[in-house]
VOLUMNU-843739 format. One record per residue: residue in three letters; residue number from 0; x, y, z of N, C-alpha, C, O in turn. Coordinates in steps of 0.1 Angstrom, whole numbers, always signed. Atoms other than C-alpha are relative to their C-alpha. Last residue first. Example, Ala and Ser with C-alpha at 12.3 -4.5 7.8 and 13.67 -1.06 7.14 Angstrom:
2
 residu num   n.u   n.v   n.w  ca.u  ca.v  ca.w   c.u   c.v   c.w   o.u   o.v   o.w
    Ser   1    -9   -11    +0  +137   -11   +71    -8   +11    +8    -3   +22    +9
    Ala   0    +9   -12    +0  +123   -45   +78    +9   +12    +0   +19   +12    +7
This chain:
281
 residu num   n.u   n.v   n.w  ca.u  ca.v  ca.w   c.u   c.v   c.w   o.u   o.v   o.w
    Unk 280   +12    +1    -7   -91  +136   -51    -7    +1   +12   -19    -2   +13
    Unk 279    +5    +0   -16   -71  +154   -70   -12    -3    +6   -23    +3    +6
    Unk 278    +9   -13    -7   -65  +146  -108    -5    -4   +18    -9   -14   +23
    Unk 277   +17   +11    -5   -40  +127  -122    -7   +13   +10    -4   +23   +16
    Unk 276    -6    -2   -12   -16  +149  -150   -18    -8   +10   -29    -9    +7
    Unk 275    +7    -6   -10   -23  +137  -179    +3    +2   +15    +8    -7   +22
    Unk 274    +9    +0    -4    +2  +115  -200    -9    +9    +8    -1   +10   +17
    Unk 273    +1    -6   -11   +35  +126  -220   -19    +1    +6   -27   +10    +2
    Unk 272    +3    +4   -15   +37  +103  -246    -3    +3   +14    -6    -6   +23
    Unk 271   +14   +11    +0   +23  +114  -276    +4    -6   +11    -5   -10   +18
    Unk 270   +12    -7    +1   +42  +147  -270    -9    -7    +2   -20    -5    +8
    Unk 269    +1    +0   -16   +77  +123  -263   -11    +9    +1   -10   +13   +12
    Unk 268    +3   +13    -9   +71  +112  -299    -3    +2   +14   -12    -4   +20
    Unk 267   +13    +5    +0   +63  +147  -312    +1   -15    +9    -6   -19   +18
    Unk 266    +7   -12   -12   +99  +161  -298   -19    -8    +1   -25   -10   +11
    Unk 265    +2    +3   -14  +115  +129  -310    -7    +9    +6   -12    +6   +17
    Unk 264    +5    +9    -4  +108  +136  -344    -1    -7   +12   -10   -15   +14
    Unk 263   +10    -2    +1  +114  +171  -342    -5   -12    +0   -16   -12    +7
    Unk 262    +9    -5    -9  +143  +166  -333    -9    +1    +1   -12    +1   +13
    Unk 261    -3    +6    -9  +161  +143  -354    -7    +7   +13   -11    +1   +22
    Unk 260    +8   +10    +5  +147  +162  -387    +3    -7   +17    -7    -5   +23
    Unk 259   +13    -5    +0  +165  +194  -370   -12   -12    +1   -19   -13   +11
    Unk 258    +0    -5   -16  +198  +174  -362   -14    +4    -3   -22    -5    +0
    Unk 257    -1   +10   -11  +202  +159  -396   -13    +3   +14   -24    -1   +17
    Unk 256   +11    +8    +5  +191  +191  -415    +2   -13    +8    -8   -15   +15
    Unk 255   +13    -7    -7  +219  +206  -393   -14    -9    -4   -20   -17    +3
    Unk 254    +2    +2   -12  +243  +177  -402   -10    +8    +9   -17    +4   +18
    Unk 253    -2   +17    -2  +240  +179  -438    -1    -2   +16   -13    -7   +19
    Unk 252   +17    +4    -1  +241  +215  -437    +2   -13    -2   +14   -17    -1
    Unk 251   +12    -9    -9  +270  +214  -420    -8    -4    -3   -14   -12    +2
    Unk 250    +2    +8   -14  +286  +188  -437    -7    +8    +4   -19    +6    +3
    Unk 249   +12    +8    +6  +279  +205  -475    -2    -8   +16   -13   -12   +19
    Unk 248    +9    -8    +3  +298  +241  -460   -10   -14    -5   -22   -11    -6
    Unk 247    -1   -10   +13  +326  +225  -446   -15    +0    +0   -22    -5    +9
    Unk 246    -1    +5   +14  +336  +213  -411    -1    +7   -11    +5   +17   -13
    Unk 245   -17    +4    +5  +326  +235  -384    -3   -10   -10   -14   -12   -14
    Unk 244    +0    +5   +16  +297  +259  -369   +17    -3    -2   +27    +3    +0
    Unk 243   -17    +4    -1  +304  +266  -327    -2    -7   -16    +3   -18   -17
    Unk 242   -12   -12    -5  +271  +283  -316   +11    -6    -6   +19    +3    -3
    Unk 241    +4   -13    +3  +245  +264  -340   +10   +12    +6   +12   +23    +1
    Unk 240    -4    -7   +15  +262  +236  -343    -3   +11    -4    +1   +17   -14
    Unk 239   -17    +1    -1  +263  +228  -305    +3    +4   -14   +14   +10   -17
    Unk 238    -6   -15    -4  +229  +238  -305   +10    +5    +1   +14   +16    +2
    Unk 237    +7   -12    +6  +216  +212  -328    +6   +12    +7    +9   +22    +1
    Unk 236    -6    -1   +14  +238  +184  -313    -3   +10    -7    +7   +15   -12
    Unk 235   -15    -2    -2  +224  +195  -277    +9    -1   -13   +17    +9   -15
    Unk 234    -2   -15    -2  +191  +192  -286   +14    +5    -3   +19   +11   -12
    Unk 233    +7    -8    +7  +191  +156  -297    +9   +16    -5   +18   +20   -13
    Unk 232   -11    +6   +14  +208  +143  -274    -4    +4   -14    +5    +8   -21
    Unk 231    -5    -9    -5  +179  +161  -248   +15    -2   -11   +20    +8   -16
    Unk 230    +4   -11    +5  +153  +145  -272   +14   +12    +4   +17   +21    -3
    Unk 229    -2    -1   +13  +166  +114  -266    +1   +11    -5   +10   +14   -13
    Unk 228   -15    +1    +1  +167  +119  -229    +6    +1   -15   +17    +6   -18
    Unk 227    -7   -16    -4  +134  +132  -231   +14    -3    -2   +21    +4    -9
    Unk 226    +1    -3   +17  +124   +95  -251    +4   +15    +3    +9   +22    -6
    Unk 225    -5    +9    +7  +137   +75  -220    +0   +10   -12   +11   +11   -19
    Unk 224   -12    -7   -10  +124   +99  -190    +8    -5   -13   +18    +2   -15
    Unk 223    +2   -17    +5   +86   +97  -213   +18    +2    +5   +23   +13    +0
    Unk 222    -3    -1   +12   +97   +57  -210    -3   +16    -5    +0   +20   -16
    Unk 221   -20    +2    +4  +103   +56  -174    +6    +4   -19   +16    +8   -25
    Unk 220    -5    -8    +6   +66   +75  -163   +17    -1    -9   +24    +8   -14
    Unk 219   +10    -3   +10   +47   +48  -151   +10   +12   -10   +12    +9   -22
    Unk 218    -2    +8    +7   +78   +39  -128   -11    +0   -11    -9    -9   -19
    Unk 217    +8    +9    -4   +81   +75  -116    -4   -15    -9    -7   -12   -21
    Unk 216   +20    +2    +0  +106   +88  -127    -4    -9    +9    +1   -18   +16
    Unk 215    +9   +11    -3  +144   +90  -112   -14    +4    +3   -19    +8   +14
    Unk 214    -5   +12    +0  +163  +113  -135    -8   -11    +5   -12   -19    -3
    Unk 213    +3    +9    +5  +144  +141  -144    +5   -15    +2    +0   -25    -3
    Unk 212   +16    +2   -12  +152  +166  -117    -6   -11    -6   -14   -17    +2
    Unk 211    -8    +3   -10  +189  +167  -136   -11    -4   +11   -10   -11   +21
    Unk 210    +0   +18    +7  +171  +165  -171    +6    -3   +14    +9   -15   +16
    Unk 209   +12    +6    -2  +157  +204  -155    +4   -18    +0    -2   -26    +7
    Unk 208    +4    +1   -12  +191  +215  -147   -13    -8    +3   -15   -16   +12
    Unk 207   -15   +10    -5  +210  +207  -179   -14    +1   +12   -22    -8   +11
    Unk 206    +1   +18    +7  +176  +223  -198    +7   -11   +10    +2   -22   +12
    Unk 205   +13    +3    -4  +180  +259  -179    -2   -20    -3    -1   -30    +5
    Unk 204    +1    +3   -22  +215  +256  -184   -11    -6    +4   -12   -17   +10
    Unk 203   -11    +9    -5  +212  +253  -222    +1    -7   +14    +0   -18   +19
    Unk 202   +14   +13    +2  +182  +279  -225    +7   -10    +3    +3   -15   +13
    Unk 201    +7    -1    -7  +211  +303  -214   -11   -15    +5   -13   -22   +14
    Unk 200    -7    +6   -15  +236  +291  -237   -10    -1    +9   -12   -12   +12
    Unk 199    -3   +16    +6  +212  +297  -269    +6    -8   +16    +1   -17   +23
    Unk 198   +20    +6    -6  +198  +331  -248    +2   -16    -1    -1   -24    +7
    Unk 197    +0    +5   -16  +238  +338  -249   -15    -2    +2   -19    -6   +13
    Unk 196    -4    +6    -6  +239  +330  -288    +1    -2   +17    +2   -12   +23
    Unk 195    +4   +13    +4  +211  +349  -296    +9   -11    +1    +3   -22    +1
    Unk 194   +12    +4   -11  +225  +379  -282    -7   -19    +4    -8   -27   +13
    Unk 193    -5    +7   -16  +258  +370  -293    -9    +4    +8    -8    +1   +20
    Unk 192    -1   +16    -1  +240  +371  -330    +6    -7   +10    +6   -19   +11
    Unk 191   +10    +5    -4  +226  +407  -322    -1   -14    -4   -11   -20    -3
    Unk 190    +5    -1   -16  +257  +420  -313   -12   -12    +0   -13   -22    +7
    Unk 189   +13   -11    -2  +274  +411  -345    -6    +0   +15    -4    -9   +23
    Unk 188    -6   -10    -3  +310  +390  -340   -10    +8    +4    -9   +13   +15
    Unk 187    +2    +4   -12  +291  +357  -350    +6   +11   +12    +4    +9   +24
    Unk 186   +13    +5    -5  +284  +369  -382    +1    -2   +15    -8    +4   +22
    Unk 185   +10   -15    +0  +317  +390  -390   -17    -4    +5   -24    +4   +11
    Unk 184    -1   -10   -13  +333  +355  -379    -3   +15    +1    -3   +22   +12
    Unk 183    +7    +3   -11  +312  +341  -406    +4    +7   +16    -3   +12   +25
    Unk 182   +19    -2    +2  +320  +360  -433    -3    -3   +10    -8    +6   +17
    Unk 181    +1   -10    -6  +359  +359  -422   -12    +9    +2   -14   +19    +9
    Unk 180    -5    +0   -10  +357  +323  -429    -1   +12    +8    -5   +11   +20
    Unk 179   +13    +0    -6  +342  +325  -461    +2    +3   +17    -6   +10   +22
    Unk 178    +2   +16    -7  +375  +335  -472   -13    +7    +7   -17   +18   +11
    Unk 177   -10    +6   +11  +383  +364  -504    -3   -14   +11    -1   -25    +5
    Unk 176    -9    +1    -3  +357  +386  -490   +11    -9    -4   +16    -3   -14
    Unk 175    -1   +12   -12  +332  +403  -504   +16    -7    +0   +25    -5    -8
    Unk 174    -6   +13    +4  +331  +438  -513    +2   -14    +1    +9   -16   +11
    Unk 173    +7    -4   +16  +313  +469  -506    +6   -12    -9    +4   -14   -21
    Unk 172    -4   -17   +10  +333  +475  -479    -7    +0    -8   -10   +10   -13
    Unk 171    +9   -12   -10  +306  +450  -451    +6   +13    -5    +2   +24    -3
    Unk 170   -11   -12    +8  +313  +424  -480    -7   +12    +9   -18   +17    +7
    Unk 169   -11    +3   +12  +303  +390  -465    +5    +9    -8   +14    +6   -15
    Unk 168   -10    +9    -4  +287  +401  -431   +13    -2    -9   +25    +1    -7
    Unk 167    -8    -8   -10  +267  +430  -438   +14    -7    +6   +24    -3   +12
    Unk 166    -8    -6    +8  +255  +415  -472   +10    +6    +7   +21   +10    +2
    Unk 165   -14    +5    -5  +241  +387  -453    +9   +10    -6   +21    +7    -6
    Unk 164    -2    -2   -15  +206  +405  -447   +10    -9    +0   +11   -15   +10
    Unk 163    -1   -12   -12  +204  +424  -478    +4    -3   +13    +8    +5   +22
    Unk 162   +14    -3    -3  +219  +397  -506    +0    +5   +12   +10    +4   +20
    Unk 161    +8    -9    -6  +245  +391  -528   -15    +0    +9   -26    -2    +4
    Unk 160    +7    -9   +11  +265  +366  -544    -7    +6   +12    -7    +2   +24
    Unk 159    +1   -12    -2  +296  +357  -538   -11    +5    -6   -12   +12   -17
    Unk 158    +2    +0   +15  +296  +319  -544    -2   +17    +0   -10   +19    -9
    Unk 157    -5    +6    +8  +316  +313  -512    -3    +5   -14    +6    +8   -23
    Unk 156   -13    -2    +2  +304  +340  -495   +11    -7    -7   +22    -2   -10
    Unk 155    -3    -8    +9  +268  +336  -503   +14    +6    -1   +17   +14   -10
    Unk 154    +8    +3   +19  +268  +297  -493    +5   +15    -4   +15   +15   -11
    Unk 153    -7   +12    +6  +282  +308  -455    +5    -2   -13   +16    +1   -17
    Unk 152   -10   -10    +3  +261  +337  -453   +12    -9    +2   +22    -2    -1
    Unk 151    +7   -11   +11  +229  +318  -461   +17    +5    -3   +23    +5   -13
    Unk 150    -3    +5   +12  +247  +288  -437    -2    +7   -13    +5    +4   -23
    Unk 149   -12    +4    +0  +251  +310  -410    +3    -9    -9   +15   -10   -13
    Unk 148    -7   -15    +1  +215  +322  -411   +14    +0    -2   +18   +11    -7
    Unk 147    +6    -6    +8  +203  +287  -413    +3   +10    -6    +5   +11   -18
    Unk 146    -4    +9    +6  +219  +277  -379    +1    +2   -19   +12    +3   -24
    Unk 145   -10    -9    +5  +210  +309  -367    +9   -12    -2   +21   -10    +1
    Unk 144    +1   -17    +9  +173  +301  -371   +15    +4    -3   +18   +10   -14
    Unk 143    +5    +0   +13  +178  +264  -361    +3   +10    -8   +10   +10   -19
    Unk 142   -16    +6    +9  +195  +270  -331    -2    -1   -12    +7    +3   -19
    Unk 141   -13   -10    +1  +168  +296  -319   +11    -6    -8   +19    +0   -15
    Unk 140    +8    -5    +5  +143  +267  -326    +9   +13    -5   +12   +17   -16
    Unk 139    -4    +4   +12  +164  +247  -305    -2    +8   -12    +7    +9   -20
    Unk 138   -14    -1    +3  +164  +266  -277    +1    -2   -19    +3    +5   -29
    Unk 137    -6   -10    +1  +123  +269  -277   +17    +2   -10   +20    +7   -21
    Unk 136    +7    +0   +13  +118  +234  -282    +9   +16    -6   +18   +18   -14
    Unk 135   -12   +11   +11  +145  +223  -258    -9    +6   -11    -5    +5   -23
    Unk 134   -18    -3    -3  +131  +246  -235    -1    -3   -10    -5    +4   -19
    Unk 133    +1   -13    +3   +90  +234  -241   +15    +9    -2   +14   +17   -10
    Unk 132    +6    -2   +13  +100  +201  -237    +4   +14    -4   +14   +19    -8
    Unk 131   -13    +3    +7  +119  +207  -204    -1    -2   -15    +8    +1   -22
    Unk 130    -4   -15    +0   +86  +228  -191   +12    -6    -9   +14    +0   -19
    Unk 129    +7    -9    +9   +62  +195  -203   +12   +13    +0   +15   +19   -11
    Unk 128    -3    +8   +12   +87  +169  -185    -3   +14   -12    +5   +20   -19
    Unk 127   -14    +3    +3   +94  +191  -151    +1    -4   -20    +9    +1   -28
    Unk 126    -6   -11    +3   +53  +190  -154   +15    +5    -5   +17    +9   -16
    Unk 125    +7    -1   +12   +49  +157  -156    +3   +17    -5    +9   +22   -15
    Unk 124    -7    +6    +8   +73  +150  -129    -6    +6   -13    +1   +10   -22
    Unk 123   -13    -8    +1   +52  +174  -107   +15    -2   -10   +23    +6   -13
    Unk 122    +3   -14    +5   +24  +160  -112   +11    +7    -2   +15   +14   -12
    Unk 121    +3    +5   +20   +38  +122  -108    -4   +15    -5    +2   +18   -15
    Unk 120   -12    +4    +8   +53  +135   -74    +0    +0   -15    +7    +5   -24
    Unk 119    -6   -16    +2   +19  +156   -64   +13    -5    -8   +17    +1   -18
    Unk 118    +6    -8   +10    +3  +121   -69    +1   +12    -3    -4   +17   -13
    Unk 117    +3    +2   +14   +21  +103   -50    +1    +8   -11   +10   +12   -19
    Unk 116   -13    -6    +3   +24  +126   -19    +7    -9   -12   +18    -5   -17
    Unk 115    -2   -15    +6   -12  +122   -24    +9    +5    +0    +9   +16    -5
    Unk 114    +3    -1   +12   -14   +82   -26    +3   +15    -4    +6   +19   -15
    Unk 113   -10    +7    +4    +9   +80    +9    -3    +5   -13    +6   +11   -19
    Unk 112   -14    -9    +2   -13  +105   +25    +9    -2   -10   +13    +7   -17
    Unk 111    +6   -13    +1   -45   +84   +19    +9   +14    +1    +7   +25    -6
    Unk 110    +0    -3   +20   -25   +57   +25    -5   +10    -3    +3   +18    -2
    Unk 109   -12    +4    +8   -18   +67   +61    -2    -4   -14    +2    +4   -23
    Unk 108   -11   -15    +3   -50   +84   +65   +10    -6    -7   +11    -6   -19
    Unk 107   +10    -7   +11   -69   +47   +59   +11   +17    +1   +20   +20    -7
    Unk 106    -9    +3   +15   -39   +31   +79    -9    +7    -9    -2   +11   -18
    Unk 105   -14    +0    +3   -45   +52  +106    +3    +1   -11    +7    +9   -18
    Unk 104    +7   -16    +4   -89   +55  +108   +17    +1    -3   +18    +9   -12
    Unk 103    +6    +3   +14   -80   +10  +106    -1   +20    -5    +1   +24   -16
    Unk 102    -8    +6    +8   -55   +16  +142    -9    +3   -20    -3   +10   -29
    Unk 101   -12   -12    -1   -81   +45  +156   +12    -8   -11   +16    -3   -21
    Unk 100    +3    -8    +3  -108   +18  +152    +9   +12    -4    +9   +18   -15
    Unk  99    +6    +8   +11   -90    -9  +167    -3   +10   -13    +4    +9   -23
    Unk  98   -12    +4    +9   -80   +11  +194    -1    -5   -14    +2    +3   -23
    Unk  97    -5   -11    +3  -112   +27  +202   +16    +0    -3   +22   +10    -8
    Unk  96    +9    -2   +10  -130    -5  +205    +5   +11   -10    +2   +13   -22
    Unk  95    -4    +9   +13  -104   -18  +225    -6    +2   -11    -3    -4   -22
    Unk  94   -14    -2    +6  -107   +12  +245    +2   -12   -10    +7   -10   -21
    Unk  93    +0    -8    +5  -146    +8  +248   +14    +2    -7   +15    +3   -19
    Unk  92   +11    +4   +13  -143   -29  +259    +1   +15    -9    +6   +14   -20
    Unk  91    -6    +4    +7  -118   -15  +286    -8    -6   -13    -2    -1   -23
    Unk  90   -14    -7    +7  -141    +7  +299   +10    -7   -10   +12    -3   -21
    Unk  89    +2   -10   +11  -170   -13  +299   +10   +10    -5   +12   +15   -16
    Unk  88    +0   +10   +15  -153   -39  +317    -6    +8   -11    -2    +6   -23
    Unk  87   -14    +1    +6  -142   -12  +341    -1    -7    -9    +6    -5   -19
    Unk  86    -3   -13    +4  -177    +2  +349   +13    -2    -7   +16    +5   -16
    Unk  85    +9    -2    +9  -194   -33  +356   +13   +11   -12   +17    +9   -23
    Unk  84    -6   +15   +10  -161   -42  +379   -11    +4    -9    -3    +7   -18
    Unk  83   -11    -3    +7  -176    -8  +395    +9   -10    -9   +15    -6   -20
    Unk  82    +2    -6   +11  -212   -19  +393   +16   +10    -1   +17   +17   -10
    Unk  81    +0   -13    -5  -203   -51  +411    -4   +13   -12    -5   +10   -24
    Unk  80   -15    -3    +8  -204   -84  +393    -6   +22    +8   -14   +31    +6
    Unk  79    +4   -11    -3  -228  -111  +408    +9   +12    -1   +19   +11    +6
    Unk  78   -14    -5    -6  -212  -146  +397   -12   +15    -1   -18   +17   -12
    Unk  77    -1   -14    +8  -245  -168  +394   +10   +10    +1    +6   +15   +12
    Unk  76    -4   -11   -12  -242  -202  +405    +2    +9    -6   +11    +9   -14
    Unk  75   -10   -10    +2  -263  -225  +388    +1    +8    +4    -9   +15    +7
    Unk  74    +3   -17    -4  -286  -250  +404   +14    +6    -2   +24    +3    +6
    Unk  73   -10    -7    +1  -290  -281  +384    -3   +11    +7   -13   +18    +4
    Unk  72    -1   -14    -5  -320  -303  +397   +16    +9    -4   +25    +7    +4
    Unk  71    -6   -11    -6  -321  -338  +385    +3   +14    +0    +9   +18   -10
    Unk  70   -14   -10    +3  -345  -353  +369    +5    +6    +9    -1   +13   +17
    Unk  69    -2   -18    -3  -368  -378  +386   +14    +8    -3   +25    +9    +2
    Unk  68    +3   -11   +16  -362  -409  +363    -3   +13    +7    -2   +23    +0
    Unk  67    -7    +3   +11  -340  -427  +393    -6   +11   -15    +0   +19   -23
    Unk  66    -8   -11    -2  -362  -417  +420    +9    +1   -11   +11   +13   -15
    Unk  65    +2   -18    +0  -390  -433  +405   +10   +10    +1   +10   +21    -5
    Unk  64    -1    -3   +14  -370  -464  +398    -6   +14    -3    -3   +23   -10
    Unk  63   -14    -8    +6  -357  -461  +433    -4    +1   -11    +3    +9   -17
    Unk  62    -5   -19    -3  -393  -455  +447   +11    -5    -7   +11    +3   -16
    Unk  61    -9    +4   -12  -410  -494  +429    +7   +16    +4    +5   +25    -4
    Unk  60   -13    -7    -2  -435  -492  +402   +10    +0   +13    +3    -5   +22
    Unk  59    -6    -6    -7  -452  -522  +390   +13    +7    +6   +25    +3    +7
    Unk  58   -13    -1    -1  -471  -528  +359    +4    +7   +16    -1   +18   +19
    Unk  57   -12   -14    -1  -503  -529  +368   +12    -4    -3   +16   -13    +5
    Unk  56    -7    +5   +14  -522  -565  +357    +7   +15    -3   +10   +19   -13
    Unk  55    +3    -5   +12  -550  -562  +380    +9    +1   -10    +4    +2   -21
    Unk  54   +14    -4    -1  -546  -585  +409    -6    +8    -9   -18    +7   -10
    Unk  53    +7    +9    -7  -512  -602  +404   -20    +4    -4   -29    -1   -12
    Unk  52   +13    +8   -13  -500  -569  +401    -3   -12    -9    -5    -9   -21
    Unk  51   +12   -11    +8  -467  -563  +371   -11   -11   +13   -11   -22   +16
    Unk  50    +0   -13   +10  -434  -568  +376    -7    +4    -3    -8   +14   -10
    Unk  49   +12    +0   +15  -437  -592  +412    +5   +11   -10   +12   +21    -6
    Unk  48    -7    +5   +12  -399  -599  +426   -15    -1   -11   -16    -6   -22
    Unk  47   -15   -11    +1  -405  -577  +459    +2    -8   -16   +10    -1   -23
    Unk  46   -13    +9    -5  -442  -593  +464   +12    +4    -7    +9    +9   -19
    Unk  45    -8    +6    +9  -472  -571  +460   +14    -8    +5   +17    -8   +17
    Unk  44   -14    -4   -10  -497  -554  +489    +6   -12   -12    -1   -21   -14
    Unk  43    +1   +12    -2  -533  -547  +465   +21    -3    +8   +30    +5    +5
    Unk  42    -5    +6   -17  -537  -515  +465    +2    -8    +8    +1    -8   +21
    Unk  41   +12    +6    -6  -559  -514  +430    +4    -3   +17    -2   -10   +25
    Unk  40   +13    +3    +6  -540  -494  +409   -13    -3   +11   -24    +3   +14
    Unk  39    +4   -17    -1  -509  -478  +425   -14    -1    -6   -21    +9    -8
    Unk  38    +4    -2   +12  -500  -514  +434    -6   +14    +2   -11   +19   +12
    Unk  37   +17    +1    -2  -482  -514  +468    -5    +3   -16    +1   +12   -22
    Unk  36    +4    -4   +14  -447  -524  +473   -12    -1    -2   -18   -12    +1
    Unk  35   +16    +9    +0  -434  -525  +509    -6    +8   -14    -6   +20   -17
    Unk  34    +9   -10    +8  -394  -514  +507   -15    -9    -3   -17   -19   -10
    Unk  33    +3    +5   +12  -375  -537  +531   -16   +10    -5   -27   +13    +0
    Unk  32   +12    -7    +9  -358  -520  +557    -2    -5    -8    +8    -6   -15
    Unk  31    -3   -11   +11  -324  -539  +562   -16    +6    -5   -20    +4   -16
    Unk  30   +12    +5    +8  -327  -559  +599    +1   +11   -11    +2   +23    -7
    Unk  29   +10   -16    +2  -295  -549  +619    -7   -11   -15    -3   -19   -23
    Unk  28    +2    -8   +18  -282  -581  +624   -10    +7    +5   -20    +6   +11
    Unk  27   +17    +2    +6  -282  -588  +667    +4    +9   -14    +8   +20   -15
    Unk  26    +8   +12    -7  -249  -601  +686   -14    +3    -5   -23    -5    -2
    Unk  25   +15    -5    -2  -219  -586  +666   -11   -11    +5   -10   -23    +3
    Unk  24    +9    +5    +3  -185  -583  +677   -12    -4    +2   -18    -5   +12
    Unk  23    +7    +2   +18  -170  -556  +671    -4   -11    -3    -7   -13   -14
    Unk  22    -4    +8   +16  -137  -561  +695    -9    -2   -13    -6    -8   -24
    Unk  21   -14    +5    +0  -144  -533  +719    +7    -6   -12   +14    -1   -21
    Unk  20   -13   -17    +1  -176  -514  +713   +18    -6    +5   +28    +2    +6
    Unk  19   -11    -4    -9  -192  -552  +713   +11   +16    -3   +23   +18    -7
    Unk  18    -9    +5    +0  -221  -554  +693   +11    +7    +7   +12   +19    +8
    Unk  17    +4    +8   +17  -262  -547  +692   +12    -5    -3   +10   -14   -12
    Unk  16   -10    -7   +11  -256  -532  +729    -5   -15   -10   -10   -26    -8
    Unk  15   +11    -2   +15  -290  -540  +750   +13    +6   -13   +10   +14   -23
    Unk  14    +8    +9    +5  -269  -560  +777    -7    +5   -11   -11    -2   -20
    Unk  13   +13    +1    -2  -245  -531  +779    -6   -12    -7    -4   -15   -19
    Unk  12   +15    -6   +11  -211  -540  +774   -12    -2    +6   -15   -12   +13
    Unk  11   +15    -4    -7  -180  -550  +802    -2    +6   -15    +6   +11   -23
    Unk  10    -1    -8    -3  -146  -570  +783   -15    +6    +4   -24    +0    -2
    Unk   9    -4    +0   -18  -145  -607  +785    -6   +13    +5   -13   +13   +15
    Unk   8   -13    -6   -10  -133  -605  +749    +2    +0   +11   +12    +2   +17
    Unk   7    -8    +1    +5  -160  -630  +728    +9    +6    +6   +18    -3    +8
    Unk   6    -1   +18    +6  -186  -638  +748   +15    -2    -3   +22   -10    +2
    Unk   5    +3    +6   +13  -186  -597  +759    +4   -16    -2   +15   -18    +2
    Unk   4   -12    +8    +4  -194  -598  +796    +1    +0   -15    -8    -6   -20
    Unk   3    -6   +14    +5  -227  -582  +805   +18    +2    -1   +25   +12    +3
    Unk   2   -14    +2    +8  -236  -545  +821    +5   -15    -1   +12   -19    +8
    Unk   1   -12    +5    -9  -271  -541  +832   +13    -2   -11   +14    -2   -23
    Unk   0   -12    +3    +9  -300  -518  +819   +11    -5    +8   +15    +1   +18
């Protein structure tokens, strides 16, 4: 091996260099491999621009078109997951499973609560309704009787006529009295008609208290709160005539019979309406 002159720089290169390691330039083309095409039939040596042998009539294949339809290879990378990262993904998977779960087992209680502090309310209203009924029934009933009894002895002192259970009132000498007036305050004087008047009062209170728990129904319940209230207007007129009688003897009755007829008709209306109590479920 000797050392030349490059042609082109001057500068020293091996005689067997292919081009100058200085300025690059070249003194022998690299020759490009040319691919020798052989029929896969009959092995006959082919020419780079044959498509099919010459010698039997193969279509010919060439390596890049082979390499070309050889599929390609994917190799996926597997992520390998420890068995404590195993352990935590399962944990958390669980907790969300157990939230979730816990949230839906909530709201199920939660209503479930909600419907039965409901459902004691409407019971309890219904109730309130049935006891305030029953009162007003009662009271009244008493107002009636000595409603009645105050008009007997009313009537028999005006027209003086006689009989066993006003006789004590309107002639307690043996005589009656010259004003009705004093018939009656001998009535309302007796023990056993300011019994019956403080039960009258009594029942009263009771009543005031209950329409006072009555106020805000349940919205199923507005028109039983609607037709009580009637009933309690009602009452009250009737009992108010029955402790404290006034005007004359045809108003009264006139206004009791009123008041009675007025009650009883509302008592049955608010009867047909007062619904069932709901049953526990």
């Amino acid at each position: 091996m000797a050392l030349i002159q490059c042609p082109e720089c001057g500068q020293e290169i091996s005689d067997k260099a292919k081009k100058c390691i200085h300025c690059g330039k070249v003194f022998i083309e690299e020759q490009i491999e040319k691919e020798e095409i052989i029929c896969n039939e009959c092995g006959m040596i082919l020419l780079e621009t044959d498509e099919v042998c010459p010698n039997c009539g193969c279509p010919v294949e060439r390596k890049a078109d082979k390499e070309e339809s050889k599929p390609q290879q994917v190799e996926v990378a597997s992520i390998k997951m420890t068995k404590k990262t195993q352990k935590i993904i399962i944990g958390i998977v669980i907790a969300l499973v157990l939230c979730v779960g816990g949230g839906i087992g909530y709201k199920v209680y939660s209503d479930s609560k909600a419907e039965q502090i409901y459902r004691e309310a409407y019971n309890e209203y219904i109730t309130n309704l049935e006891r305030a009924q029953m009162l007003m029934l009662s009271g009244g009933s008493d107002a009636e009787s000595l409603c009645n009894l105050a008009l007997r002895v009313w009537g028999n002192s005006i027209y003086e006529k006689s009989d066993a259970e006003t006789d004590k009132y309107t002639k307690p000498r043996g005589f009656f009295h010259g004003d009705f007036n004093d018939a009656l305050a001998n009535l309302y004087a007796d023990s056993s008609t300011m019994t019956t008047v403080s039960n009258i009062e009594i029942n009263k209170t009771s009543v005031k208290d209950l329409m006072k728990k009555l106020q805000n129904p349940p919205e199923e319940l507005e028109k039983c709160y609607d037709t009580v209230s009637e009933l309690y207007e009602s009452y009250n007129m009737l009992t108010d005539l029955a402790v404290s009688p006034s005007g004359n003897y045809s108003s009264f009755s006139s206004n009791k019979n009123d008041a009675v007829s007025d009650f009883m008709s509302i008592y049955e209306k608010l009867d047909n309406q007062i619904p069932e109590k709901l049953d526990d479920k």
